[in-house]
N, C-alpha and C positions, 0 to 999 in steps of 0.2 A: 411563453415557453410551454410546449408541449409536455403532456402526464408523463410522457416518455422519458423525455431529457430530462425532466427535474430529477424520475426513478433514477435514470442513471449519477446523474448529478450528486446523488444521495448514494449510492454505491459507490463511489470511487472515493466520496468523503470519509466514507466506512473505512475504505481501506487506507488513507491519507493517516486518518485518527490512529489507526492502529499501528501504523511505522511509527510515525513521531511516541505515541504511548512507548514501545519499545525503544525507543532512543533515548528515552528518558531513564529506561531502566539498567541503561548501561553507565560504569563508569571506568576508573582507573582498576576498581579490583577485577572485573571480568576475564574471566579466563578467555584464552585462545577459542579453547573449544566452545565455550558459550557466543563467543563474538563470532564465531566461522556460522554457528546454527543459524544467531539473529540474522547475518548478513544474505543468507540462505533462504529465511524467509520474510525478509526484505526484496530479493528478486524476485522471488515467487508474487509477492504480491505488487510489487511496481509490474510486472509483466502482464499480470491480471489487468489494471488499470491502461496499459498500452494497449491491451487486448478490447479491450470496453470501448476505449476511445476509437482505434481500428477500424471494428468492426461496424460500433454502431456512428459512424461518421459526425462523430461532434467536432473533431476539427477535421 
C-alpha cells in the first residue's frame, strides 16, 4: 500500500470514528433539533468520505 492510500485510509477513519462517536451521543431524549443538526453533519461528513474515495480513486 502506497503512503498515499494509507493517508487516505486514515482520513476517512477519522471521519468513520466521528459519526459512530456521535451516534453514540444520541438517545431517546435528543431533541428534534439536535437530531436534524447531527444528521446534518453526518451528511456533510459521509459526503466528504464519497468525495475522498471519488476523487482519489480507491475503489
Amino acid at each position: 500500500m502506497t503512503q498515499d492510500t494509507e493517508t487516505q485510509f486514515h482520513t476517512i477513519d477519522l471521519f468513520i470514528r466521528s459519526i459512530l462517536d456521535d451516534m453514540r451521543n444520541v438517545s431517546r431524549s435528543t431533541t428534534k433539533a439536535d437530531m436534524m443538526a447531527y444528521m446534518d453533519a453526518w451528511k456533510t461528513e459521509l459526503g466528504t468520505i464519497q468525495h475522498i474515495i471519488n476523487i482519489d480513486g480507491i475503489i
